[in-house]
C-alpha positions as CSV (number, residue, x, y, z in Angstrom):
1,X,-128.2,16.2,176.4
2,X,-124.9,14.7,176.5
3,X,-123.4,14.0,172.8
4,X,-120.3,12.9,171.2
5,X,-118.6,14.7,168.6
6,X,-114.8,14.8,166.7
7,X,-113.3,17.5,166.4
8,X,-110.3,19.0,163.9
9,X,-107.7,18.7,166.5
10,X,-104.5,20.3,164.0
11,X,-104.0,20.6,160.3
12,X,-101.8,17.4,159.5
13,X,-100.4,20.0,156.4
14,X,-100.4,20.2,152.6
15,X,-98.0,17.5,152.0
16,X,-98.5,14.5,154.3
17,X,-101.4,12.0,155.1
18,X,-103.9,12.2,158.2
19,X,-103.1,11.3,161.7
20,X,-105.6,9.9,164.6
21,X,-103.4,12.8,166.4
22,X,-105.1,15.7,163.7
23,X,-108.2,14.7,165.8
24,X,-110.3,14.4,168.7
25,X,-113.0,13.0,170.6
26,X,-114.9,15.1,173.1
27,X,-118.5,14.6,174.9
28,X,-120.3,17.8,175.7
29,X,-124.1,18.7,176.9
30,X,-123.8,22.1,174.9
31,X,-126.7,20.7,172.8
32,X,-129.6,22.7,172.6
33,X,-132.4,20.7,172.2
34,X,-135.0,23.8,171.8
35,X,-134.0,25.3,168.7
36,X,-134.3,29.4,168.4
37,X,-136.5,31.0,165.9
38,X,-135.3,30.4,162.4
39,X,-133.8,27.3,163.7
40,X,-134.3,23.5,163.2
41,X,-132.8,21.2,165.5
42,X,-132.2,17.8,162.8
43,X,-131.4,14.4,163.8
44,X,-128.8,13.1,161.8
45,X,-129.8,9.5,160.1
46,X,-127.0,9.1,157.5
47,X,-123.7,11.1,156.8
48,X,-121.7,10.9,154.0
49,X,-117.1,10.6,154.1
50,X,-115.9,11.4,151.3
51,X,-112.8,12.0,149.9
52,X,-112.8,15.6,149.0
53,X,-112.8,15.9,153.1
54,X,-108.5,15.7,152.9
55,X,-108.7,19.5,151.3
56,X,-110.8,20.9,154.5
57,X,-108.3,19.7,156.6
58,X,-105.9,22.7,154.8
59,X,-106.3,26.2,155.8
60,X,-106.1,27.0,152.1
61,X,-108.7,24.6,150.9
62,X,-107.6,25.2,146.8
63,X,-111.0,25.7,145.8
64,X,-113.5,28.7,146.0
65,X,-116.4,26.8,146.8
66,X,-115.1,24.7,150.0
67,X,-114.7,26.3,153.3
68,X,-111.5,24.8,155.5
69,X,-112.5,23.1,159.2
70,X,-111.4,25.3,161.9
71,X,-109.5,24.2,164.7
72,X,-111.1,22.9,167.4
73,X,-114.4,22.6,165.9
74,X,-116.6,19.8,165.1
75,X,-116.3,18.6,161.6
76,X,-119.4,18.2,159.3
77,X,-120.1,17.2,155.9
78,X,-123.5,15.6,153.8
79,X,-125.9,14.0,155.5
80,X,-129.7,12.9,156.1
81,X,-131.3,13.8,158.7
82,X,-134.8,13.9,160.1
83,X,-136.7,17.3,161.9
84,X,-136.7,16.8,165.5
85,X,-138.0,20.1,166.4
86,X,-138.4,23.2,164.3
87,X,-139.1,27.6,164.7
88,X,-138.2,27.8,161.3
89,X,-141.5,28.2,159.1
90,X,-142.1,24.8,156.2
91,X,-140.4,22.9,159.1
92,X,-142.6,20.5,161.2
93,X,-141.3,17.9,163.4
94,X,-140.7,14.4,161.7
95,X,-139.9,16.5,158.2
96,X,-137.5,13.9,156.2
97,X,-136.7,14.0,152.4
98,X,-139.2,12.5,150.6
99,X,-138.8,8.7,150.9
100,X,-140.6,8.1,147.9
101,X,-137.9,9.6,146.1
102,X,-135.3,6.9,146.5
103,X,-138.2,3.8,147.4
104,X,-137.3,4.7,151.0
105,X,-133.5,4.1,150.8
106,X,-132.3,7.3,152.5
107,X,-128.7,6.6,151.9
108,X,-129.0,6.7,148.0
109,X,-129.9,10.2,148.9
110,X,-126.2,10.8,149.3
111,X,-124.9,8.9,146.2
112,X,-126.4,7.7,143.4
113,X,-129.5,10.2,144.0
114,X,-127.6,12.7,145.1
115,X,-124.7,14.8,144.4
116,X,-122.0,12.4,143.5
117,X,-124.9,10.9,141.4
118,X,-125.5,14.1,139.3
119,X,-122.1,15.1,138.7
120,X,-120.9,12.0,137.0
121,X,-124.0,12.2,135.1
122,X,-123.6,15.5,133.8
123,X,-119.4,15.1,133.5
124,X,-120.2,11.7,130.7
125,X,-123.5,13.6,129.3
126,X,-122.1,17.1,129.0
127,X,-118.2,17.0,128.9
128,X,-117.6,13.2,127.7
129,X,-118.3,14.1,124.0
130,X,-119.9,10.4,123.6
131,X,-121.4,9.7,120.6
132,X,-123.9,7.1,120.4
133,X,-123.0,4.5,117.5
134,X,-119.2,5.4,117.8
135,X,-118.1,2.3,119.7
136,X,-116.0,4.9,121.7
137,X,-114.2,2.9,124.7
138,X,-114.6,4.8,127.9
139,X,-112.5,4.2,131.1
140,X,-113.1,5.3,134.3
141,X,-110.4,4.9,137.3
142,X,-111.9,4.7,141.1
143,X,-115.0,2.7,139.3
144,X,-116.2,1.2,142.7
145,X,-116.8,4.4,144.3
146,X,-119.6,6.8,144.8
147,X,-119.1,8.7,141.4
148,X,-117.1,6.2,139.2
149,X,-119.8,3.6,139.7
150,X,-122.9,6.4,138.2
151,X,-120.5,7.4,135.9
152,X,-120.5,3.7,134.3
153,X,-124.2,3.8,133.9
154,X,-124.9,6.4,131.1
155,X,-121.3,4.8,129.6
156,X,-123.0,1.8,129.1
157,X,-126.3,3.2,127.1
158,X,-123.9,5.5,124.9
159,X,-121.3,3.5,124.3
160,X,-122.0,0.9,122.1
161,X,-119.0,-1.1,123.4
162,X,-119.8,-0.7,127.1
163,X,-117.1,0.8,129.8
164,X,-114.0,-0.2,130.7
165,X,-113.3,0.5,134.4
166,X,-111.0,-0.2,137.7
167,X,-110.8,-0.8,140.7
168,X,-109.1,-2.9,143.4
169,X,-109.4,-6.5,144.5
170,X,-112.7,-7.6,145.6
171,X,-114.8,-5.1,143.6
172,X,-113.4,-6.3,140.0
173,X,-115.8,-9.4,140.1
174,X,-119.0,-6.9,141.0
175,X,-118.6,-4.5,138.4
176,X,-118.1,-7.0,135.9
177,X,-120.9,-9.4,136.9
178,X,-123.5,-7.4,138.8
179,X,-122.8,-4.5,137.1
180,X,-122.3,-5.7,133.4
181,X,-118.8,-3.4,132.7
182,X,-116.8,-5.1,129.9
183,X,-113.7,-5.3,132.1
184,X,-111.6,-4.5,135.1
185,X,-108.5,-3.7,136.3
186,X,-107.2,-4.5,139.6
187,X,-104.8,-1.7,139.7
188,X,-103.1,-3.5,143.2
189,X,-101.8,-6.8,141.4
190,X,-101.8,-6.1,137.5
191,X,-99.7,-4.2,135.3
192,X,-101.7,-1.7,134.3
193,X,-101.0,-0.6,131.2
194,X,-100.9,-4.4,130.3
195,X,-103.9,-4.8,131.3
196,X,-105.5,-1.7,129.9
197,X,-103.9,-2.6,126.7
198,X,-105.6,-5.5,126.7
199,X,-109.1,-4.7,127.1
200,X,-109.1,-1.3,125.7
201,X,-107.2,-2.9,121.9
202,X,-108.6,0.4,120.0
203,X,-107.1,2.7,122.6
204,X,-109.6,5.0,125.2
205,X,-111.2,7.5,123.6
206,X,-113.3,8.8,126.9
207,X,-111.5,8.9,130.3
208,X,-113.5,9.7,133.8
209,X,-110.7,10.3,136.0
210,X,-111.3,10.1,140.0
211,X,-107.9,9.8,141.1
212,X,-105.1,11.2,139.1
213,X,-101.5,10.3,139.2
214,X,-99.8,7.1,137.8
215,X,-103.3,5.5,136.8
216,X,-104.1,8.8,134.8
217,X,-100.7,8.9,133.1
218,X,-100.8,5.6,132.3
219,X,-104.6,5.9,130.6
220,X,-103.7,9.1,129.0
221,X,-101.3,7.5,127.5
222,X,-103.0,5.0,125.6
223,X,-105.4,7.3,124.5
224,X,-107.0,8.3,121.2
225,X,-106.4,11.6,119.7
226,X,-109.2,13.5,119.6
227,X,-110.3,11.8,123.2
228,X,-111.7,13.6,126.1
229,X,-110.7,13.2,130.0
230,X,-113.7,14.6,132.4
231,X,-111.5,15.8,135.1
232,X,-113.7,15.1,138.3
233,X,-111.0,14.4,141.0
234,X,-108.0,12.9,141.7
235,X,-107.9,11.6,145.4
236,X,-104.5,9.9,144.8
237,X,-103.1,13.6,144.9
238,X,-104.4,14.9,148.1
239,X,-102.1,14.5,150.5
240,X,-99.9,16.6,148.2
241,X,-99.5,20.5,147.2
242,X,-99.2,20.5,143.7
243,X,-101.1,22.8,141.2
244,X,-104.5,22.1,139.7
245,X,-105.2,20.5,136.9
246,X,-102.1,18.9,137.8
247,X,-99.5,18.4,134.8
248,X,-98.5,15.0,133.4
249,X,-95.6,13.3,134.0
250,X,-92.9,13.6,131.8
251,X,-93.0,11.1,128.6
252,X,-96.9,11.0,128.6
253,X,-98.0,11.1,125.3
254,X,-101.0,10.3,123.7
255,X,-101.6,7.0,121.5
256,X,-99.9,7.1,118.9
257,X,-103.0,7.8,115.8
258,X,-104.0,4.9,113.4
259,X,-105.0,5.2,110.0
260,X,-108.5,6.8,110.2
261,X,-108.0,7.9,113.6
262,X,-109.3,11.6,114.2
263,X,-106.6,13.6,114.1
264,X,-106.7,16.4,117.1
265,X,-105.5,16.6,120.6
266,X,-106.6,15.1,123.9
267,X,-108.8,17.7,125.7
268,X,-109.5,17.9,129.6
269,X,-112.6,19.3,130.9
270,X,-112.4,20.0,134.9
271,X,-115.7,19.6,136.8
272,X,-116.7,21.7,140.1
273,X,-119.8,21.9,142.3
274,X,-120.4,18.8,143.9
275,X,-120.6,19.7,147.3
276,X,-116.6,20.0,147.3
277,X,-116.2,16.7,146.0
278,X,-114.4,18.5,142.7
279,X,-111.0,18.5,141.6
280,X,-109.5,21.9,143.2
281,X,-108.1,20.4,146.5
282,X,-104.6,21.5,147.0
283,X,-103.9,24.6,148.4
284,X,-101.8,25.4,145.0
285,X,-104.2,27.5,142.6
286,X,-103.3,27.6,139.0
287,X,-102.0,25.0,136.9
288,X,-99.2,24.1,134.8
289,X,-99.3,23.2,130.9
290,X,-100.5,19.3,130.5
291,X,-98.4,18.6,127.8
292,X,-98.2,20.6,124.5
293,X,-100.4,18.0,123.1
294,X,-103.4,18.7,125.5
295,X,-105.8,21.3,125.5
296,X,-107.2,21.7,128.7
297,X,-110.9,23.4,128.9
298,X,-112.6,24.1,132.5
299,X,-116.0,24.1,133.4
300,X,-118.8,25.5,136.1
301,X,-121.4,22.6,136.3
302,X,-122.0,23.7,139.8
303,X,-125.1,22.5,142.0
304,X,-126.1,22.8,145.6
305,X,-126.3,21.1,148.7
306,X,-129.8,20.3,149.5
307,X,-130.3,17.7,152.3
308,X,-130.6,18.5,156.1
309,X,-127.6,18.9,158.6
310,X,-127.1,19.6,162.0
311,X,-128.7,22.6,163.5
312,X,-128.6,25.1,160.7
313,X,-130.2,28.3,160.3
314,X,-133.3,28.8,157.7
């Protein structure tokens, strides 16, 4: 059977963004199409990009629990797939996740459902601090996308003053209107920090961070003391070695406290595990102080991987 497949063609390096050159095209008939015992042979349905995909480009991938792309091999990640033949014992043919489970959208399977779904769940539930009653404000940066979009759900049932989050033209209106956030900031035309200012009066007292750099500053800036920032990626920073959790730029303070406000300092929780989609993607380990006003705490929520790829052993 003749397929079609990409593969990692060169490393395009720790500093610098991803070339069509990095990468190739090639057709083979290599495919076995009668699996070995132990083996399944899986149809792929769905398969998931994603941004944590920039760190297996590295040789160093910066984390423990993601594996680098060799050269010259195919690249892979998440997907869906359906048994086409099987040696491998629980296996039949036709064996698909249970489409019951998502009311037979595959595809949630790989967001909201799935791993990107759990970890912002768990990062505002366990690491958020979020106190129902407070009228904390929460922010979350890359809002639109697979995690920052779940992460917005529980916000909204804890916080009694709903979520504040961002995103870039076109996707402002949605998660305002369809999704029922309090605001949004296009983050492409507005000034920021004006903007944020003006939605978030009180100052941020949660912050979901996807993408690090200048957005982070500038939120961590205007926030509370005593806030919390779940540290769950930063995809502004990949094309870039620097060291993880990443420090702030200079002249980054907190909010300055009110009367009443809770006096303490901002702390960082880091989140891992979500099938590489986590933070630690440069191939810099360590990090470097925050800011002597931020205590930084790390955490292990890790899960698995537990949908179907391509021809892989039991």
């Amino acid at each position: 059977m003749r397929v079609q497949r990409i593969l990692l063609d060169s490393r395009p390096g720790n500093n610098g963004a991803p070339v069509p050159e990095n990468f190739r095209l090639e057709e083979t008939s290599d495919l076995q199409l009668d699996p070995k015992e132990g083996e399944v042979l899986v149809r792929t349905l769905y398969l998931s990009v994603d941004p944590y995909m920039r760190c297996r480009m590295n040789e160093d991938t910066g984390a423990d629990y993601l594996t680098p792309w060799k050269l010259s091999e195919c690249v892979d990640g998440g997907g869906v797939g359906v048994v086409e033949a099987s040696r491998c014992e629980g296996l039949t043919q036709g064996d698909v996740v249970d489409p019951g489970l998502v009311d037979g959208h595959l595809s949630h399977l790989l967001g909201a459902v799935g791993i990107t779904g759990l970890t912002a769940i768990l990062g505002v539930r366990e690491k958020g601090h979020v106190t129902p009653g407070a009228n904390q404000t929460m922010v979350v940066s890359g809002a639109a996308g697979a995690c920052g979009s779940v992460a917005g759900g529980p916000s909204r049932r804890l916080l009694q003053g709903g979520g504040d989050l961002r995103a870039s033209q076109g996707k402002c209106a949605a998660l305002v209107e369809e999704m029922g956030f309090t605001a949004a900031v296009n983050y492409r035309h507005d000034d920021v920090a004006a903007r944020l200012s003006e939605c978030c009066p009180d100052g941020v007292d949660v912050y979901f961070d996807n993408v690090g750099g200048a957005i982070s500053d500038t939120v961590i800036s205007q926030m509370n003391h005593g806030g919390h920032v779940i540290l769950c990626g930063r995809f502004s920073q990949y094309n870039k070695d620097v060291p993880y959790p990443p420090p702030l730029s200079d002249g980054t303070p907190g909010r300055a406290p009110a009367a009443g406000d809770h006096e303490g300092p901002i702390h960082r929780a880091q989140l891992r595990g979500q099938d590489g989609r986590g933070p630690a993607c440069s191939s810099a380990r360590g990090s470097s102080p925050a800011s002597t006003s931020t205590s930084t705490t790390s955490t292990s929520s890790t899960s698995s991987t537990f949908l179907c790829q391509q021809q892989r052993r039991c």
